[in-house]
N, CA, C and O atoms as a Maestro MAE file, in Angstrom:
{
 s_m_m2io_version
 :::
 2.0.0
}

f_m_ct {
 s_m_title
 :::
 protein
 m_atom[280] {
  # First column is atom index #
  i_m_mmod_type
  r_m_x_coord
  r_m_y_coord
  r_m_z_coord
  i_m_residue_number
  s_m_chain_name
  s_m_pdb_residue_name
  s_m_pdb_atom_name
  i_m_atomic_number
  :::
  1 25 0.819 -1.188 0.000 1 A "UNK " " N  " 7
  2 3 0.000 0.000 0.000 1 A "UNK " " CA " 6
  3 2 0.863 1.253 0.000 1 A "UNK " " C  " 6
  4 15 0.477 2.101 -0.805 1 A "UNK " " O  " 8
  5 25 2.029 1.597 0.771 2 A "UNK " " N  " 7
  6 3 2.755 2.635 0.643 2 A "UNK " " CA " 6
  7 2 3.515 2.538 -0.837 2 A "UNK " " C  " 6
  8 15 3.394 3.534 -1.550 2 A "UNK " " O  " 8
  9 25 3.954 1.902 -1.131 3 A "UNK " " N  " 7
  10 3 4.541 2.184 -2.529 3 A "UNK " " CA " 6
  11 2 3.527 2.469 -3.869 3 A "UNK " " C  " 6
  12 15 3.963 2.533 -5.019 3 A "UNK " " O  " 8
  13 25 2.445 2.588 -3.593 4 A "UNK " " N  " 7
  14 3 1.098 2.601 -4.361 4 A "UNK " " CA " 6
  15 2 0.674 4.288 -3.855 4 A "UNK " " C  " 6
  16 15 0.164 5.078 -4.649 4 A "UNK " " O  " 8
  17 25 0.887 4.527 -2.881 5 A "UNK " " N  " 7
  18 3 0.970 6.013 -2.794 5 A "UNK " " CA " 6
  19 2 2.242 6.872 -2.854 5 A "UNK " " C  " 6
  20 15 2.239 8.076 -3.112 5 A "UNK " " O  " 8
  21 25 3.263 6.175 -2.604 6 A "UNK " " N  " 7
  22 3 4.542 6.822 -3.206 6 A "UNK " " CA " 6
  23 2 4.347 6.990 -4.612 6 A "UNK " " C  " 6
  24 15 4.243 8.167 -4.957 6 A "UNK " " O  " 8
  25 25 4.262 6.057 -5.596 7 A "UNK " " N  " 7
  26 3 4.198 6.057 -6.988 7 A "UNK " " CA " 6
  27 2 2.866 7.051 -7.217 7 A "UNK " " C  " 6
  28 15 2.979 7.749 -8.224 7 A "UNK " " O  " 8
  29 25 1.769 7.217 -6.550 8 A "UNK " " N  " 7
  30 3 0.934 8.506 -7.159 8 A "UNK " " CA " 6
  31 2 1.833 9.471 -7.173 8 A "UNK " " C  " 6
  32 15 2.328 9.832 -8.241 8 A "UNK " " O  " 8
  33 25 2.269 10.181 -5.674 9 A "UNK " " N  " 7
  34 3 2.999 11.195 -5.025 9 A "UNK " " CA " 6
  35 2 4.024 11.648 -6.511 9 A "UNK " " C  " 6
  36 15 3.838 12.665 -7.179 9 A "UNK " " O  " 8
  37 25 5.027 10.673 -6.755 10 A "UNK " " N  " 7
  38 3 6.015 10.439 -8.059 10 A "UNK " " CA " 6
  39 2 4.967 11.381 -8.734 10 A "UNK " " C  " 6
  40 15 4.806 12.598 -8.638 10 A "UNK " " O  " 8
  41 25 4.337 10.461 -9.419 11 A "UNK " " N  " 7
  42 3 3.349 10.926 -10.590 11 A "UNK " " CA " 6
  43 2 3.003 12.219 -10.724 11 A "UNK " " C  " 6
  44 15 3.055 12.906 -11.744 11 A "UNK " " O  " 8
  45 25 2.538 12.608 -9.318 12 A "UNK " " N  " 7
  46 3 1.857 14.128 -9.713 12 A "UNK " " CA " 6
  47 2 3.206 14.957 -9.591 12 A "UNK " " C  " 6
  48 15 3.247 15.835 -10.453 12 A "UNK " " O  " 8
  49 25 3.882 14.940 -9.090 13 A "UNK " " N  " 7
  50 3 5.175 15.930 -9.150 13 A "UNK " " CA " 6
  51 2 5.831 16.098 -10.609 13 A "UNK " " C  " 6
  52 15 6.207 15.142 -11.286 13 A "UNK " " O  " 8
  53 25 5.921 17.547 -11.029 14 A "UNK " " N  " 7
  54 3 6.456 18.053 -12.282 14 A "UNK " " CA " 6
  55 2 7.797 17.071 -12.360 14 A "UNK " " C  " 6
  56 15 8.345 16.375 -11.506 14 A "UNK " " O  " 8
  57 25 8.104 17.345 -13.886 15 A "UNK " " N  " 7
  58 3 9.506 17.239 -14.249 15 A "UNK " " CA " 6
  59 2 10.650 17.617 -13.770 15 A "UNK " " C  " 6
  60 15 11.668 16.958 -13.979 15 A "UNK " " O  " 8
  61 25 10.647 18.759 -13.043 16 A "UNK " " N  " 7
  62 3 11.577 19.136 -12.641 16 A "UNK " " CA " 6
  63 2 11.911 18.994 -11.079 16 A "UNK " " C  " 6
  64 15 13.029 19.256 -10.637 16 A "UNK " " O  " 8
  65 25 10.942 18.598 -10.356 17 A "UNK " " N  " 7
  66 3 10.992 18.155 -9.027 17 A "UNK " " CA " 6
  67 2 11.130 16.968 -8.898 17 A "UNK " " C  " 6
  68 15 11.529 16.550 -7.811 17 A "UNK " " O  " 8
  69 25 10.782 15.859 -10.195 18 A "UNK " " N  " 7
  70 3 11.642 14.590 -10.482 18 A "UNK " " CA " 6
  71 2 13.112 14.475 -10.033 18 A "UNK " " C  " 6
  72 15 13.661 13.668 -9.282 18 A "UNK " " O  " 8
  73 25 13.660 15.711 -10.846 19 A "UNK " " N  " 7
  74 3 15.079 15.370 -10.933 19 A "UNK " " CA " 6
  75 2 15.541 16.091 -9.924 19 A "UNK " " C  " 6
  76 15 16.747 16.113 -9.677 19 A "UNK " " O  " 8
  77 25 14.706 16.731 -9.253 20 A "UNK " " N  " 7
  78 3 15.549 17.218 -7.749 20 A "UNK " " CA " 6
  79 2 15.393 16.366 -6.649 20 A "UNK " " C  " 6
  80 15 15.950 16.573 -5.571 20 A "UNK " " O  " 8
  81 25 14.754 15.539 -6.848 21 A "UNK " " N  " 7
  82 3 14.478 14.518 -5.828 21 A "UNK " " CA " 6
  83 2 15.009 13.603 -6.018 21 A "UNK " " C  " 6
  84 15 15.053 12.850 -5.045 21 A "UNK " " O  " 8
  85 25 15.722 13.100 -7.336 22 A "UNK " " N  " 7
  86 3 16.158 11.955 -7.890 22 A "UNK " " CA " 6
  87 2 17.529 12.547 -7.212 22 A "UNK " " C  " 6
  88 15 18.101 11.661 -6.575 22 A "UNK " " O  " 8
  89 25 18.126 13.656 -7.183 23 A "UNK " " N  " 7
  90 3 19.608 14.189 -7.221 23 A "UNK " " CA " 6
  91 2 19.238 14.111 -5.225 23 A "UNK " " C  " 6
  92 15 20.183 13.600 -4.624 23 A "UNK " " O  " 8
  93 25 18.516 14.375 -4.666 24 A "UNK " " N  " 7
  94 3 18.481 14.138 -3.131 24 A "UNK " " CA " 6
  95 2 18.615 12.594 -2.743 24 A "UNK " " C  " 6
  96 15 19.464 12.109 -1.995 24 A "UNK " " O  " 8
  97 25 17.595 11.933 -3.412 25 A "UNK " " N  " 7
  98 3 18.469 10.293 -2.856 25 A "UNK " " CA " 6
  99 2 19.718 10.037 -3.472 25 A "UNK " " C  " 6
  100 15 20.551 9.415 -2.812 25 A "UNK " " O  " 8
  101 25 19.917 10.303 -4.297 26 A "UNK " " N  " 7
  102 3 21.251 10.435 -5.171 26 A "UNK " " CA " 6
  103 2 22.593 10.418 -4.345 26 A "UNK " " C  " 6
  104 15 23.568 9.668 -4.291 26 A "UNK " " O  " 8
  105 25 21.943 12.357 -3.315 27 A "UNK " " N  " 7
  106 3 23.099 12.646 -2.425 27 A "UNK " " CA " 6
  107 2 23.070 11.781 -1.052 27 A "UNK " " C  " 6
  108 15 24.088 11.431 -0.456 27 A "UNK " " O  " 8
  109 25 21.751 11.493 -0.647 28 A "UNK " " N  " 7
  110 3 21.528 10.201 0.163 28 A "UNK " " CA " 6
  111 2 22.425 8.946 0.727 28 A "UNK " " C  " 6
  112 15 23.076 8.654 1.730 28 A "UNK " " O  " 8
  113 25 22.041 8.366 -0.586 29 A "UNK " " N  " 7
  114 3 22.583 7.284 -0.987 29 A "UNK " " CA " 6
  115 2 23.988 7.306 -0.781 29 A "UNK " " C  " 6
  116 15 24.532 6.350 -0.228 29 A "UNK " " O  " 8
  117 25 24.800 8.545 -1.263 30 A "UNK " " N  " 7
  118 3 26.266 8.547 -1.229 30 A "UNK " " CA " 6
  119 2 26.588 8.890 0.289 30 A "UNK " " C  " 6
  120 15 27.446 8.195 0.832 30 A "UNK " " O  " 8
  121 25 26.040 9.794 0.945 31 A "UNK " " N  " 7
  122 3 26.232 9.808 2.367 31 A "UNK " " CA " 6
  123 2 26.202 8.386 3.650 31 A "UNK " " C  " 6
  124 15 26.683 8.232 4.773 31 A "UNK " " O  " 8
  125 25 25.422 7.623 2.787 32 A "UNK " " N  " 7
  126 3 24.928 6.210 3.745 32 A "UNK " " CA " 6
  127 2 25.988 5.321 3.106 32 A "UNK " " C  " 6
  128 15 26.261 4.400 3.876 32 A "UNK " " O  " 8
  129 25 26.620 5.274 2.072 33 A "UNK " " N  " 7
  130 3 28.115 4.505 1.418 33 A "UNK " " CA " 6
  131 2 28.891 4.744 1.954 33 A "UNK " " C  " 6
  132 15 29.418 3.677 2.268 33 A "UNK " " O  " 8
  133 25 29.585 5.765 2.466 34 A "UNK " " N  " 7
  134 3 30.807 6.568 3.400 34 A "UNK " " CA " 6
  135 2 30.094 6.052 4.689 34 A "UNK " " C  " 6
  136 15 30.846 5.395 5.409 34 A "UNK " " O  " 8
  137 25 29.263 6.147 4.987 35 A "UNK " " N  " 7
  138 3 28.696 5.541 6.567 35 A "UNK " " CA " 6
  139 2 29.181 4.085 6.628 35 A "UNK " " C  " 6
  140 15 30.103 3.676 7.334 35 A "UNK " " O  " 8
  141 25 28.600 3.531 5.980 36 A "UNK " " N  " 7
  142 3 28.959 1.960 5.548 36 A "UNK " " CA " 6
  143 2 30.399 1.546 5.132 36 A "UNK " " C  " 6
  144 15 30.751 0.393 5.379 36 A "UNK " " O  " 8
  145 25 31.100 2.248 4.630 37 A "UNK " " N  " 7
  146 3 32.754 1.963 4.387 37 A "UNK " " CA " 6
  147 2 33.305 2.839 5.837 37 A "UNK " " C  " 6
  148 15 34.511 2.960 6.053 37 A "UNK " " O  " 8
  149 25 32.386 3.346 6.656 38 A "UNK " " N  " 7
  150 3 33.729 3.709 8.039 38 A "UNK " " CA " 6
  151 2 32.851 3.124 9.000 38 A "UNK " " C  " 6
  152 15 32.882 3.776 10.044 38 A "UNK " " O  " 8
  153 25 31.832 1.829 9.066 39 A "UNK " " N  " 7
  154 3 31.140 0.943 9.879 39 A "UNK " " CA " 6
  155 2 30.411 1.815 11.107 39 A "UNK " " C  " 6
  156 15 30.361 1.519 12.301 39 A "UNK " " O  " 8
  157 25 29.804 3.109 10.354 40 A "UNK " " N  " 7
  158 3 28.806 4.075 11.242 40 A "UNK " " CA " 6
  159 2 27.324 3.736 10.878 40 A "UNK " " C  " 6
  160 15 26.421 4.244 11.541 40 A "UNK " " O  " 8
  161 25 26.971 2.631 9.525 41 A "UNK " " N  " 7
  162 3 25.820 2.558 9.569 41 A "UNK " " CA " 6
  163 2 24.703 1.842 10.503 41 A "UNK " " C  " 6
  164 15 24.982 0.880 11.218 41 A "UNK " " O  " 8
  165 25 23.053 2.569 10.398 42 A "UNK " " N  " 7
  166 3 22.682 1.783 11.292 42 A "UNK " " CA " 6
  167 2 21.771 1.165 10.963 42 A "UNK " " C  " 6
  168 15 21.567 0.066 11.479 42 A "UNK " " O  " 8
  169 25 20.877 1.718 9.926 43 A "UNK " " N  " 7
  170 3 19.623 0.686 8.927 43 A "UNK " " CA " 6
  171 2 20.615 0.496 7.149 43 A "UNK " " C  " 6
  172 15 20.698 1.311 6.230 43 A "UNK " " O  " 8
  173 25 21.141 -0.747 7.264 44 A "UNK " " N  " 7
  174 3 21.795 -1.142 6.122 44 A "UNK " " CA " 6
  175 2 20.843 -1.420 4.911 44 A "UNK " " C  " 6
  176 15 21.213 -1.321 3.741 44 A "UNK " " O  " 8
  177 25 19.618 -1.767 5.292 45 A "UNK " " N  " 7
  178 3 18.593 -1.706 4.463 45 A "UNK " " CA " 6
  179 2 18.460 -0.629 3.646 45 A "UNK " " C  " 6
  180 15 18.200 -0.833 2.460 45 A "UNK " " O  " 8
  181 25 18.613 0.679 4.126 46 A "UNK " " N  " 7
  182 3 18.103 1.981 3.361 46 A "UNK " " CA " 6
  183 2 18.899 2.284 1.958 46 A "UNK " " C  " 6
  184 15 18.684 3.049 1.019 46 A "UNK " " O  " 8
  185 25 19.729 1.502 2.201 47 A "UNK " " N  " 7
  186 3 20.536 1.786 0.655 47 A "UNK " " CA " 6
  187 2 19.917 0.945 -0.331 47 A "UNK " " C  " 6
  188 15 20.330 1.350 -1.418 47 A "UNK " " O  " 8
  189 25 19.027 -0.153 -0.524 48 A "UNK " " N  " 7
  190 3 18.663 -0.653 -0.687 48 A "UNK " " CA " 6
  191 2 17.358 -0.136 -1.493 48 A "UNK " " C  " 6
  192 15 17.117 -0.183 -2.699 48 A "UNK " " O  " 8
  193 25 16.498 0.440 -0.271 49 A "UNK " " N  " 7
  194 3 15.152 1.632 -0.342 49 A "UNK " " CA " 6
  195 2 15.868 2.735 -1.513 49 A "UNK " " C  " 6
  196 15 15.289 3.053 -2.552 49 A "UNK " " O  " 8
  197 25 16.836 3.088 -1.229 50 A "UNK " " N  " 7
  198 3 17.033 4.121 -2.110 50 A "UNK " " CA " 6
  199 2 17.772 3.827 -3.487 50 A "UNK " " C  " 6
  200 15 18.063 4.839 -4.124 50 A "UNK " " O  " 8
  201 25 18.137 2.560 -4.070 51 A "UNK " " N  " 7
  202 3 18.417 2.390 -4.841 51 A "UNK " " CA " 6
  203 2 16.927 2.142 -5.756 51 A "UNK " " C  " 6
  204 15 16.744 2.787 -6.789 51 A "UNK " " O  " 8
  205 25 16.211 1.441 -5.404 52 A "UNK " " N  " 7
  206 3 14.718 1.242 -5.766 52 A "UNK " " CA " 6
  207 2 14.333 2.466 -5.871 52 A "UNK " " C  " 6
  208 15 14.186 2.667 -7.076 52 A "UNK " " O  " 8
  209 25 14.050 3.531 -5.205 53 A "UNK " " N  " 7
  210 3 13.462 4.630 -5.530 53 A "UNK " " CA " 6
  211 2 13.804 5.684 -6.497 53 A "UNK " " C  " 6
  212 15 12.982 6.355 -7.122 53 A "UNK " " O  " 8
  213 25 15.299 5.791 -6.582 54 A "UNK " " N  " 7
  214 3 15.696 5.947 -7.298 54 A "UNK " " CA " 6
  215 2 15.669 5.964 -9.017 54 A "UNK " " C  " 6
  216 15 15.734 6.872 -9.846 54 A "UNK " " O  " 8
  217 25 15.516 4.245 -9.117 55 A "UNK " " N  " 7
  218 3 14.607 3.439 -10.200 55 A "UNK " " CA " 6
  219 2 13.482 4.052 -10.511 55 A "UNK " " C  " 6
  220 15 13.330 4.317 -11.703 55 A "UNK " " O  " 8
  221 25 12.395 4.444 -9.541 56 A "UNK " " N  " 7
  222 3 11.090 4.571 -9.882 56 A "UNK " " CA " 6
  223 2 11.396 6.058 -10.122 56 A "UNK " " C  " 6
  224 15 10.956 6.430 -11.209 56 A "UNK " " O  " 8
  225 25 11.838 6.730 -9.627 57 A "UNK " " N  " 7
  226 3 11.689 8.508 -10.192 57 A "UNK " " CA " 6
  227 2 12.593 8.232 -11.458 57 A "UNK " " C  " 6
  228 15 11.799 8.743 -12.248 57 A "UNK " " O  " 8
  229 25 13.597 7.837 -12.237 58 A "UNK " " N  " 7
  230 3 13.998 7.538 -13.059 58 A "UNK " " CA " 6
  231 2 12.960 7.114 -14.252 58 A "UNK " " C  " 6
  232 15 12.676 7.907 -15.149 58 A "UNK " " O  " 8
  233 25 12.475 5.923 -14.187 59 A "UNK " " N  " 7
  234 3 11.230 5.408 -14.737 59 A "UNK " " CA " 6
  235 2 9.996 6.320 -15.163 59 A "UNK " " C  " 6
  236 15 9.359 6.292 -16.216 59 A "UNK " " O  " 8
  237 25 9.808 7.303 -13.817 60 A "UNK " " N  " 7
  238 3 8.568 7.764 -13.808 60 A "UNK " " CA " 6
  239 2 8.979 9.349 -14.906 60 A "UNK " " C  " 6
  240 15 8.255 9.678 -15.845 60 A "UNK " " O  " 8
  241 25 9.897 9.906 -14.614 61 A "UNK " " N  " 7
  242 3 10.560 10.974 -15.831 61 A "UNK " " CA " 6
  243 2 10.610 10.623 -17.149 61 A "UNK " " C  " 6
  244 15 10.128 11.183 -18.134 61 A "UNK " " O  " 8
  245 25 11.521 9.215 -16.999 62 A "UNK " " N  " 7
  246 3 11.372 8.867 -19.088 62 A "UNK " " CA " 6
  247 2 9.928 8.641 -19.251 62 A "UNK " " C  " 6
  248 15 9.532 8.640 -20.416 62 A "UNK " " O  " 8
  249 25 9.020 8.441 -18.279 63 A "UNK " " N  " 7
  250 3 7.673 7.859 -19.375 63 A "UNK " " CA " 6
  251 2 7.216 10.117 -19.571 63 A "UNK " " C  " 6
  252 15 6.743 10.601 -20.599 63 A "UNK " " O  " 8
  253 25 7.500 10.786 -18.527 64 A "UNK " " N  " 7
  254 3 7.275 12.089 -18.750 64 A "UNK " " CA " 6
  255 2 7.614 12.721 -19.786 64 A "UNK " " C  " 6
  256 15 6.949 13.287 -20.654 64 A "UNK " " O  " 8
  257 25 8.870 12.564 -19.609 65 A "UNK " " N  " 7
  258 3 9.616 13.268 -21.404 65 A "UNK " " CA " 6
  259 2 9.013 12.344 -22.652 65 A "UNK " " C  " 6
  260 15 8.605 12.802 -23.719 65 A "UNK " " O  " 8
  261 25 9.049 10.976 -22.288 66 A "UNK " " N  " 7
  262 3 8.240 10.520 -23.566 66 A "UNK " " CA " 6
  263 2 7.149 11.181 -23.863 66 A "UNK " " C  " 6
  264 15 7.001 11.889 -24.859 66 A "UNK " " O  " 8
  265 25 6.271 10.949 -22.924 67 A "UNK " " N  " 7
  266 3 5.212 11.582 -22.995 67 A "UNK " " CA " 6
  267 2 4.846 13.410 -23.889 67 A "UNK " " C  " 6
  268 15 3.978 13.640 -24.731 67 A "UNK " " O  " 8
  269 25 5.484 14.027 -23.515 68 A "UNK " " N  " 7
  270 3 6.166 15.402 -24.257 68 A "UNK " " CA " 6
  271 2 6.594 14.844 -25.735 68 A "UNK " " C  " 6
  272 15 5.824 15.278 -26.593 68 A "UNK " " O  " 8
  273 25 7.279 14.278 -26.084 69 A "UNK " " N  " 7
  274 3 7.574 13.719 -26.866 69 A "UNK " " CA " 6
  275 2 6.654 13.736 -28.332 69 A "UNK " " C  " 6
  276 15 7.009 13.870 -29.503 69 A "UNK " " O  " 8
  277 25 5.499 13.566 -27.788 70 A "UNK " " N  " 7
  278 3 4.326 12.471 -29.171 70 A "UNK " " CA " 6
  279 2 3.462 13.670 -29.229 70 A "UNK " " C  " 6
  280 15 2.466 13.679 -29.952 70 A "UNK " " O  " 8
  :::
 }
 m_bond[279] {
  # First column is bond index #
  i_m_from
  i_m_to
  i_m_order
  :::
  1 1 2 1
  2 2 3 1
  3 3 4 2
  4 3 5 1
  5 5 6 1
  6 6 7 1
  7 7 8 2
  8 7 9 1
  9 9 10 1
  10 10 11 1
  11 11 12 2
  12 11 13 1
  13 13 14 1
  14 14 15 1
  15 15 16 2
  16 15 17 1
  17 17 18 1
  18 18 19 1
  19 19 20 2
  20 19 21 1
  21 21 22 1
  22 22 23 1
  23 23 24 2
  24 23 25 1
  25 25 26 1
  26 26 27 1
  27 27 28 2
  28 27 29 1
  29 29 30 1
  30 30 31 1
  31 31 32 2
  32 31 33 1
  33 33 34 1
  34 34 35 1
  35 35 36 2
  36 35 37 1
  37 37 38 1
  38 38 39 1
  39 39 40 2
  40 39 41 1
  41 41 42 1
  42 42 43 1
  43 43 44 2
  44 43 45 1
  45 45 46 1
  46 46 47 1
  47 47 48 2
  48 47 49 1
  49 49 50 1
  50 50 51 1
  51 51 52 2
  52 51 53 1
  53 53 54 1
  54 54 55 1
  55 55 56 2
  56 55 57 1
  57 57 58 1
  58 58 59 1
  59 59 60 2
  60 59 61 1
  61 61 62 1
  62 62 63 1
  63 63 64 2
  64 63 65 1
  65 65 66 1
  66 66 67 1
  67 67 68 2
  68 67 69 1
  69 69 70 1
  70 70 71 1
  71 71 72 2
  72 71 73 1
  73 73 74 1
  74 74 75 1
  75 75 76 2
  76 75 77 1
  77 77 78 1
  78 78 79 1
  79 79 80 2
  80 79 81 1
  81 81 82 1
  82 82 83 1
  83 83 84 2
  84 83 85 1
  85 85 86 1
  86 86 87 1
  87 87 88 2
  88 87 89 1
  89 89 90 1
  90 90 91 1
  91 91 92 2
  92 91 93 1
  93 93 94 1
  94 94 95 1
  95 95 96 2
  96 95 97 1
  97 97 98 1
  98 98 99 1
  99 99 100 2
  100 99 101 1
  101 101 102 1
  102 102 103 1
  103 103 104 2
  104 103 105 1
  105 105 106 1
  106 106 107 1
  107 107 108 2
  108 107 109 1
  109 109 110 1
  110 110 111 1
  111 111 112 2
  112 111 113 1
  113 113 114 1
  114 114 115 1
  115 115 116 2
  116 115 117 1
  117 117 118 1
  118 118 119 1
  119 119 120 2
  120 119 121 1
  121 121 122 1
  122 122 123 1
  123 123 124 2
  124 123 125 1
  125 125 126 1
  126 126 127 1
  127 127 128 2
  128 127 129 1
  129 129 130 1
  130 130 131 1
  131 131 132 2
  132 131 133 1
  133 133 134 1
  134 134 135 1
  135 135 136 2
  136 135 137 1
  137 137 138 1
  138 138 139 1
  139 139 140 2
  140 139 141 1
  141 141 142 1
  142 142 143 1
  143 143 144 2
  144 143 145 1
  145 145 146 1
  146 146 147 1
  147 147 148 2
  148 147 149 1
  149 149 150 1
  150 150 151 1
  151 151 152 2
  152 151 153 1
  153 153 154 1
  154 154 155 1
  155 155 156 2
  156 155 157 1
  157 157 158 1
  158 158 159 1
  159 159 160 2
  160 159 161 1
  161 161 162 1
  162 162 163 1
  163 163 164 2
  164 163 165 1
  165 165 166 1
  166 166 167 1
  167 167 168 2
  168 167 169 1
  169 169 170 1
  170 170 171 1
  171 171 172 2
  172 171 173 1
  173 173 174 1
  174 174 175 1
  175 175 176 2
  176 175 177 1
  177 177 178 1
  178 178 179 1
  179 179 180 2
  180 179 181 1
  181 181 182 1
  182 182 183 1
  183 183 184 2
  184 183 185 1
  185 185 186 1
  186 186 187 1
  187 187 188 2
  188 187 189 1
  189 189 190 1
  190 190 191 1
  191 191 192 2
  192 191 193 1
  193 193 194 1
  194 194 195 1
  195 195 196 2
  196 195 197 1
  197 197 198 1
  198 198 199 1
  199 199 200 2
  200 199 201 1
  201 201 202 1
  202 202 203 1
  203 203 204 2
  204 203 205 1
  205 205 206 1
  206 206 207 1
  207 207 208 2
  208 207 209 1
  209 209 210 1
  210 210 211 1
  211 211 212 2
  212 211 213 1
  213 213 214 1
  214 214 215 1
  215 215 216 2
  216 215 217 1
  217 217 218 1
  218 218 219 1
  219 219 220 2
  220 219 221 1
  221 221 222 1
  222 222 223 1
  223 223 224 2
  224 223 225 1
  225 225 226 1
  226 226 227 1
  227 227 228 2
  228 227 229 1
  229 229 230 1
  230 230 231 1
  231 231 232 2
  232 231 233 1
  233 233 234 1
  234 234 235 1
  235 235 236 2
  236 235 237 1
  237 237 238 1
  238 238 239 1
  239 239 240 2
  240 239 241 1
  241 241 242 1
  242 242 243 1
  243 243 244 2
  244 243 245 1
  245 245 246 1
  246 246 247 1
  247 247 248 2
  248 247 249 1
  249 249 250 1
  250 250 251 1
  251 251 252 2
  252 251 253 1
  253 253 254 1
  254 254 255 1
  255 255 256 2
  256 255 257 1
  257 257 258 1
  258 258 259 1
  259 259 260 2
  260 259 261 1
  261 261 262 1
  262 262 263 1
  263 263 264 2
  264 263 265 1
  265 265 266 1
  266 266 267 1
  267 267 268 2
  268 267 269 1
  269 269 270 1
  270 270 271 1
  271 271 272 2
  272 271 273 1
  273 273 274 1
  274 274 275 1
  275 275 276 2
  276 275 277 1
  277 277 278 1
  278 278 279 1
  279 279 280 2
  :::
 }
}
């Protein structure tokens, strides 16, 4: 059920708040890698979460620009 309202949330957000959000887990993601290579992490899972999400704002932009596209 939450990823079914995450993916609306995705959806209605412009193009350009795609890719600012895509560039925030982005910077995320790289902050929780340096955590994890100096053994400060504490949910090892979340890199995980954010590689997936990642995916989906990725996904959810190309079908946008396609979309523009036609």
């Amino acid at each position: 059920m939450k990823s079914k309202n995450l993916l609306t949330e995705l959806r209605s957000l412009g193009k350009q708040e795609l890719l600012v959000k895509e560039q925030e887990c982005r910077e995320e993601l790289f902050r929780l890698r340096m955590q994890k290579s100096t053994a400060q992490l504490e949910k090892p899972s979340r890199i995980k979460e954010l590689k997936k999400m990642i995916a989906r704002i990725k996904t959810i932009s190309k079908q946008k620009f396609a979309e523009e596209g036609k």
